[in-house]
Every structure is written in C-alpha cells, then in structure tokens.
N, C-alpha and C positions, 0 to 999 in steps of 0.2 A: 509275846513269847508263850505264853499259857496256853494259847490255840493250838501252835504249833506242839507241843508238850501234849495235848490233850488230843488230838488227831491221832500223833505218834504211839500213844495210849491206846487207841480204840480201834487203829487196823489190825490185832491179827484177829480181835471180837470180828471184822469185815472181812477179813480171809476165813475165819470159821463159816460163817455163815453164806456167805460167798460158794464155798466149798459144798456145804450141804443143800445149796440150791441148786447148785448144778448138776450135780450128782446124776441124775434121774439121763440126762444127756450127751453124756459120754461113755465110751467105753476104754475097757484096757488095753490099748494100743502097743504094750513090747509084749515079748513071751520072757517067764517064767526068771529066764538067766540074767538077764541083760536089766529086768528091773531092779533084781538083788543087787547088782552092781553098782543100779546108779543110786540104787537106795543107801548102800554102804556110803556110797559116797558122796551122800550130801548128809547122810548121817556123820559122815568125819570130818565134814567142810565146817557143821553148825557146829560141832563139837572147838574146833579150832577159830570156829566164829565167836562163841561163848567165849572161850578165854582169851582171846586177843581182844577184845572190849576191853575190858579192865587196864591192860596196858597200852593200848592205843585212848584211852581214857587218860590215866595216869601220867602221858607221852605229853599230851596235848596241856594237861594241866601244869607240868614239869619245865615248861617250856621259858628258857632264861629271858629276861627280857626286864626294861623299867616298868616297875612296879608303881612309882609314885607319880609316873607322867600321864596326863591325859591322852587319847588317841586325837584322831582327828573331830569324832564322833563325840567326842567329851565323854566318854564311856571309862572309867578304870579300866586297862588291858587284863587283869587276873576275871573280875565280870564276865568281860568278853572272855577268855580262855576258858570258864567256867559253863559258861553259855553254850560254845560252842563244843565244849567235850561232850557236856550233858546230850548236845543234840547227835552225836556221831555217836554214841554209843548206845542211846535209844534206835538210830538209825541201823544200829548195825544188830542189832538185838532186834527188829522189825524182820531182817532179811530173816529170820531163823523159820519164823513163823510162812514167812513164802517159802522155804523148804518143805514145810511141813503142806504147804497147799499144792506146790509142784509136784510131790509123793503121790499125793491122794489123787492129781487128778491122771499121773501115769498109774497107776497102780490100783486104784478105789479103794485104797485100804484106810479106815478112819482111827486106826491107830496114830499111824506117821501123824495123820492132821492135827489131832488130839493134843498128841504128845510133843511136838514141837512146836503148838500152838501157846499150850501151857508153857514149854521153858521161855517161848518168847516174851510172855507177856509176864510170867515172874521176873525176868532178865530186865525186862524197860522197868517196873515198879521198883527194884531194888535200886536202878540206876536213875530212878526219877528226882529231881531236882529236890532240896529242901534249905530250909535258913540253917538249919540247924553246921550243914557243910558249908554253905560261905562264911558264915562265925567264924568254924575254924580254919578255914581257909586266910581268912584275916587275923586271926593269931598265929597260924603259921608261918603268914608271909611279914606280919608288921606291915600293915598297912596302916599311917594316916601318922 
C-alpha cells in the first residue's frame, strides 16, 4: 500500500518535470481566446475537483455497512473503506496537477503548471494516510 501511496506522492513532482523537459518541443497550438477558455475551465473543473475530494472522501468513508465482520479478504471493511477513500482522493487530487500540465502544454504558460502543481501536491499530503485517523476512526466507529 505504501508504494502505491508513495507513487501517487511523487507524480505531479513527474508532471513538473515532465513539463519542463518538454517545453523546448512544442509550441502553442490555440489562439489567444479559445485558451482562456479552456484555461477557465479547467481552472473550474480543479476548483470543483478540490472540493469534491473531501466529500467523495467523506462519502466513501460514511458508507453503512458491518463493521465487526470480516470481508472475504480477512481485512476489517472500515480498513478497507479507509484504504480505499485515501486512494480516490489522492487520485483525484493527482488529476489537478494533470490540469495544470495540460495548461502548460496548450498554452506554455509555467504559472498554470506551477500553480496547480502545488495545490495538487498540497491536496495528496493533507489527504495522505496517517495512524493518527484510523485511531479515530476506531473510536468513532467502536471497533472491537
């Protein structure tokens, strides 16, 4: 799981850099109008990307279900829901930072790349896994 966790980590560090390698090899392919548009609007997509994490996070964790039964996998299901929100929400906090590389490579502007490189990678660290949330996860739920 760590791997995974730690990949999801380190791509949009591979989209920055990625982005600045290529750079030298492209050029700016729309005119003028048509980028501001699509730049609005993947600026409002990441925008809406940001905060539907949290509650698609929150959704997946929320999720009614036996708490005290094994799966088939022998895994606690709260674990698993835990696991898996953690990973969709890194996931979806990943795509921010592909906004931000899509921008740059329609556009060459190393703001967009920059700037929603950083929220990406702030967005996966805040939402990175720790003990400190299964604890309470497991006082919340009364587990055991």
């Amino acid at each position: 799981m760590r791997c995974i966790w730690l990949f999801l980590l380190l791509s949009p560090v591979l989209y920055l850099l990625a982005g600045l390698y290529l750079e030298p090899t492209f050029k700016v392919s729309l005119d003028k109008k048509t980028l501001e548009t699509v730049k609005m609007s993947l600026y409002i997509i990441a925008f809406v990307t940001l905060v539907g994490t949290g509650y698609v996070r929150n959704l997946i964790l929320s999720r009614q279900g036996k708490l005290h039964n094994k799966t088939r996998t022998g895994k606690d299901p709260l674990l698993q829901r835990y696991f898996v929100s953690m990973i969709v929400a890194m996931a979806l906090s990943e795509s921010i930072g592909i906004y931000g590389l899509v921008l740059f490579f329609l556009g060459k502007d190393r703001t967009d790349l920059y700037l929603l490189t950083l929220i990406s990678a702030a967005t996966m660290l805040f939402y990175f896994p720790r003990k400190e949330h299964l604890r309470l996860l497991g006082q919340h739920f009364s587990i055991g």
